[in-house]
SELOFI-180123 format. One line per field, with one value per residue: residue number from 1; x, y, z of N, C-alpha, C in turn. Coordinates in pm, whole numbers. Example, Ala and Ser with C-alpha at 12.3 -4.5 7.8 and 13.67 -1.06 7.14 Angstrom:
<kebas>
nr: (1, 2)
n.x: (1319, 1285)
n.y: (-569, -225)
n.z: (780, 708)
ca.x: (1230, 1367)
ca.y: (-450, -106)
ca.z: (780, 714)
c.x: (1320, 1290)
c.y: (-330, 3)
c.z: (780, 787)
</kebas>
This chain:
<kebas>
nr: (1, 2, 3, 4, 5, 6, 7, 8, 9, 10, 11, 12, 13, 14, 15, 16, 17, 18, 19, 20, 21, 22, 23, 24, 25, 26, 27, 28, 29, 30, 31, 32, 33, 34, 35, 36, 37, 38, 39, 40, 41, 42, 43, 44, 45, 46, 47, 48, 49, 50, 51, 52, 53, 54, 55, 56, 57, 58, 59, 60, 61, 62, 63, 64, 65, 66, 67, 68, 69, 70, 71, 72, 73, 74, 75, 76, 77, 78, 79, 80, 81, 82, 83, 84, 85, 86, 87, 88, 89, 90, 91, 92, 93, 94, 95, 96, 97, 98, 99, 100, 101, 102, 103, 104, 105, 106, 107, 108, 109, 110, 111, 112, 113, 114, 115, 116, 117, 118, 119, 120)
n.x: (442, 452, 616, 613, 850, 1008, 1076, 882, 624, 322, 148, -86, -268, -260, -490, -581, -610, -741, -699, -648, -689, -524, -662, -942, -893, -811, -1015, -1229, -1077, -1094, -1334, -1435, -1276, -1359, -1646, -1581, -1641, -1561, -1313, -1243, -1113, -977, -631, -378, -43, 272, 388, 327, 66, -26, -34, -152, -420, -796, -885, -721, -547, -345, -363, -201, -104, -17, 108, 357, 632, 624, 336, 165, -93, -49, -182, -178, -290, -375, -471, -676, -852, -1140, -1149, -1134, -1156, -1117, -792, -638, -869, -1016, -770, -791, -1064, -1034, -883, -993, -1260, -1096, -1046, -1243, -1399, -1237, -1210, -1475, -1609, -1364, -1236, -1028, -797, -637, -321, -196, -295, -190, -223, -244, -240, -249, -347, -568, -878, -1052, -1400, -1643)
n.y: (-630, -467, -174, 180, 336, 568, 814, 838, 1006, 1050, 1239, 1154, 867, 539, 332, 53, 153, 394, 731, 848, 1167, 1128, 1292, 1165, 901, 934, 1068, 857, 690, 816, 813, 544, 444, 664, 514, 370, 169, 266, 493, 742, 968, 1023, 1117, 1325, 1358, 1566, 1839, 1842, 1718, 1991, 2136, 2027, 1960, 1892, 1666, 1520, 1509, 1259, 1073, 836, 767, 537, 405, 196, 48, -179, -199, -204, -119, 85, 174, 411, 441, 704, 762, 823, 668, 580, 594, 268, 93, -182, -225, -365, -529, -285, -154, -355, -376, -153, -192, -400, -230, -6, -187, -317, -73, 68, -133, -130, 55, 187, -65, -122, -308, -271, -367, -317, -184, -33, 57, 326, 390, 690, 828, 908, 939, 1084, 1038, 1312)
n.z: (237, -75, -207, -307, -468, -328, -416, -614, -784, -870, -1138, -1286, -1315, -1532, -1586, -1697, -1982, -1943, -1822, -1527, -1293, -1009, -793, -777, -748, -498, -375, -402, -197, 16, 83, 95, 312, 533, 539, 710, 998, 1316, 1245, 1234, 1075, 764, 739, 727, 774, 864, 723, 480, 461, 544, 358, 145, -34, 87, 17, -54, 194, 352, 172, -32, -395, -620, -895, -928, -1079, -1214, -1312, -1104, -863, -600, -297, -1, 249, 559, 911, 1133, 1458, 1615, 2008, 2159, 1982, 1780, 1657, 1447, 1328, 1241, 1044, 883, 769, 673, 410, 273, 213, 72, -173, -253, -324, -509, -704, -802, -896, -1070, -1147, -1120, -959, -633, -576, -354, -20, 214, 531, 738, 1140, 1240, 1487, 1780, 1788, 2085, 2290, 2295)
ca.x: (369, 537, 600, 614, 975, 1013, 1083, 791, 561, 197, 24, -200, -275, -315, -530, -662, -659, -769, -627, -701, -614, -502, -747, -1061, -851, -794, -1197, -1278, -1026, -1098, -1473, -1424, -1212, -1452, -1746, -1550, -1729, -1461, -1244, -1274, -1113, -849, -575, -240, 80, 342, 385, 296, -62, -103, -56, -189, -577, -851, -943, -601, -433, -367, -409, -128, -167, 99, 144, 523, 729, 553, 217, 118, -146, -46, -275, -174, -393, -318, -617, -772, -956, -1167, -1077, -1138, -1194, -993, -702, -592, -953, -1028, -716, -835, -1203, -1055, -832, -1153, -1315, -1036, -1027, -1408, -1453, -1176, -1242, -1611, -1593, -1281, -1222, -895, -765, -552, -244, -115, -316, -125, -308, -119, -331, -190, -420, -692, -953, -1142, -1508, -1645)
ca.y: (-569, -393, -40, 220, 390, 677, 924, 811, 1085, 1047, 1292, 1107, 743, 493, 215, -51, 207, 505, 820, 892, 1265, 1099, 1323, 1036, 785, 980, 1096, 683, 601, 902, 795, 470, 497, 752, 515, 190, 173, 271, 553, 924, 1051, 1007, 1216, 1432, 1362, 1615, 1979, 1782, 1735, 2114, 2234, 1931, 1982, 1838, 1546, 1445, 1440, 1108, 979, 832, 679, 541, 263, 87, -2, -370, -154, -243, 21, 66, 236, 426, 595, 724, 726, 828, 644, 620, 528, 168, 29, -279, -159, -454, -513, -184, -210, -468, -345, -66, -252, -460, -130, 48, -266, -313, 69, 98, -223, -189, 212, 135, -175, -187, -431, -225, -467, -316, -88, -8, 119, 382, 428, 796, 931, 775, 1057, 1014, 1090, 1471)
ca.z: (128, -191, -153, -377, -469, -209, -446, -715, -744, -982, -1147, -1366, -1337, -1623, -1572, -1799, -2083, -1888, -1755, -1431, -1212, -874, -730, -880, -650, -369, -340, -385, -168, 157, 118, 122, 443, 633, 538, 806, 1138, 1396, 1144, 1283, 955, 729, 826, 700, 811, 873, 683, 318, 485, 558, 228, 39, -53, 154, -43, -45, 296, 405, 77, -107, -483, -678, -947, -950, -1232, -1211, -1303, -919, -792, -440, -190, 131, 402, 712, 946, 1298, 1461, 1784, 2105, 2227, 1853, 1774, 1535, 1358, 1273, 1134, 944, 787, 731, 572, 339, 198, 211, -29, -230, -313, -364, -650, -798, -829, -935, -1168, -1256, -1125, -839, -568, -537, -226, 82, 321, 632, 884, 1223, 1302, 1532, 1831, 1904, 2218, 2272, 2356)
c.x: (463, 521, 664, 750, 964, 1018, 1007, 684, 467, 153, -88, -156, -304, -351, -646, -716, -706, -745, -730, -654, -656, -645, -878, -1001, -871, -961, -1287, -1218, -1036, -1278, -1504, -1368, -1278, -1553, -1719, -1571, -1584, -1384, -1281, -1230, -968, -722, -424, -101, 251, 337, 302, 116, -124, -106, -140, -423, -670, -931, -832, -494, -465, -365, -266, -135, -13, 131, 305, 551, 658, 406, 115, 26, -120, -81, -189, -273, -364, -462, -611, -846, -984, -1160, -1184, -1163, -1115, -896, -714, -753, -1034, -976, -777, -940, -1144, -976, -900, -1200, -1272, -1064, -1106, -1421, -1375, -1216, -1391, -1618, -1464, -1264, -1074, -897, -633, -442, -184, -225, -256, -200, -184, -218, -204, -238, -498, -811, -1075, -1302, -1536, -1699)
c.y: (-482, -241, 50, 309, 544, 818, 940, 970, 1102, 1164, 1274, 936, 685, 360, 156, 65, 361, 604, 868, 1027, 1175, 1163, 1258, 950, 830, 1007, 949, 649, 661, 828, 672, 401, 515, 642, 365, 219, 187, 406, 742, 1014, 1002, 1139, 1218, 1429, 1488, 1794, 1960, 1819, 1893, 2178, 2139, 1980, 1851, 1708, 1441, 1405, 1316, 1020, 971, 703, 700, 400, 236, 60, -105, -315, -200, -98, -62, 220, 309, 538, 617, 778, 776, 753, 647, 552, 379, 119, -63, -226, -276, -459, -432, -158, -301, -415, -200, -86, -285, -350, -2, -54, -275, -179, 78, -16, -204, -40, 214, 66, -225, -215, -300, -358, -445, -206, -93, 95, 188, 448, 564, 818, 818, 951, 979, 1104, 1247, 1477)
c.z: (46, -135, -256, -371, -396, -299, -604, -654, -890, -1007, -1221, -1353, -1456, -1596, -1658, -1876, -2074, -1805, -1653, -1332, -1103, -801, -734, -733, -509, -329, -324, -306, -6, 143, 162, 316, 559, 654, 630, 914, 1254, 1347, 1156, 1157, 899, 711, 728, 782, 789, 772, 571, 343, 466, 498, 109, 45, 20, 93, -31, 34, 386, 339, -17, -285, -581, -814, -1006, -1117, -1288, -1280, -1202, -887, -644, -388, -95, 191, 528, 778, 1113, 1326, 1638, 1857, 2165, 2066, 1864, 1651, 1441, 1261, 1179, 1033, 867, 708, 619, 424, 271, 168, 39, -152, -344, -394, -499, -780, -849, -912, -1066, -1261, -1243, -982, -750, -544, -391, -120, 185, 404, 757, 977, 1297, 1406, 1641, 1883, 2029, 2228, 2354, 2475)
</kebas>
């Protein structure tokens, strides 16, 4: 899967004509996420997470040179779930949600299973 230049960094999207604050994507794209059967939360990776605002850790949004929107989420989920499968489900999940709310096609999600919480 394509991947977005490491040291790219959005603060306004433009798609099909319309400016978007990242934060629009990121709120379609954590709800989307939360709302896949298996998916304990979408989750914050490293220091970035603990200062980044709660809509937005875990959530990465970026469109390429190519004008490629590419996705990433980083994710929890709960214990005995099938991964690959959820991956997946939440891929479709991101996919549907932007396209249908947008209008634009995610070309890339990339799914990162950080986390497994176990039951209380």
């Amino acid at each position: 899967m394509a991947k977005a230049k490491e040291n790219t960094q959005c603060t306004e999207l433009r798609l099909e004509g319309v400016d978007l604050a990242p934060g629009v994507l990121e709120t379609i794209v954590v709800l989307a996420t939360e709302a896949v059967e298996g998916v304990s939360g979408v989750t914050g990776t490293g220091l970035a997470a603990l200062m980044a605002k709660q809509s937005a850790k875990g959530v990465e949004l970026c469109v390429d040179e190519a004008g490629k929107l590419i996705v990433t989420v980083h994710v929890a989920v709960e214990y005995g779930q099938p991964l690959p499968h959820i991956a997946e489900s939440i891929q479709t999940a991101v996919y549907e949600a932007l396209l249908s709310q947008t209008g634009t096609k995610a070309d890339t999600v990339d799914v990162y299973i950080d986390g497994i919480t176990f039951p209380e």
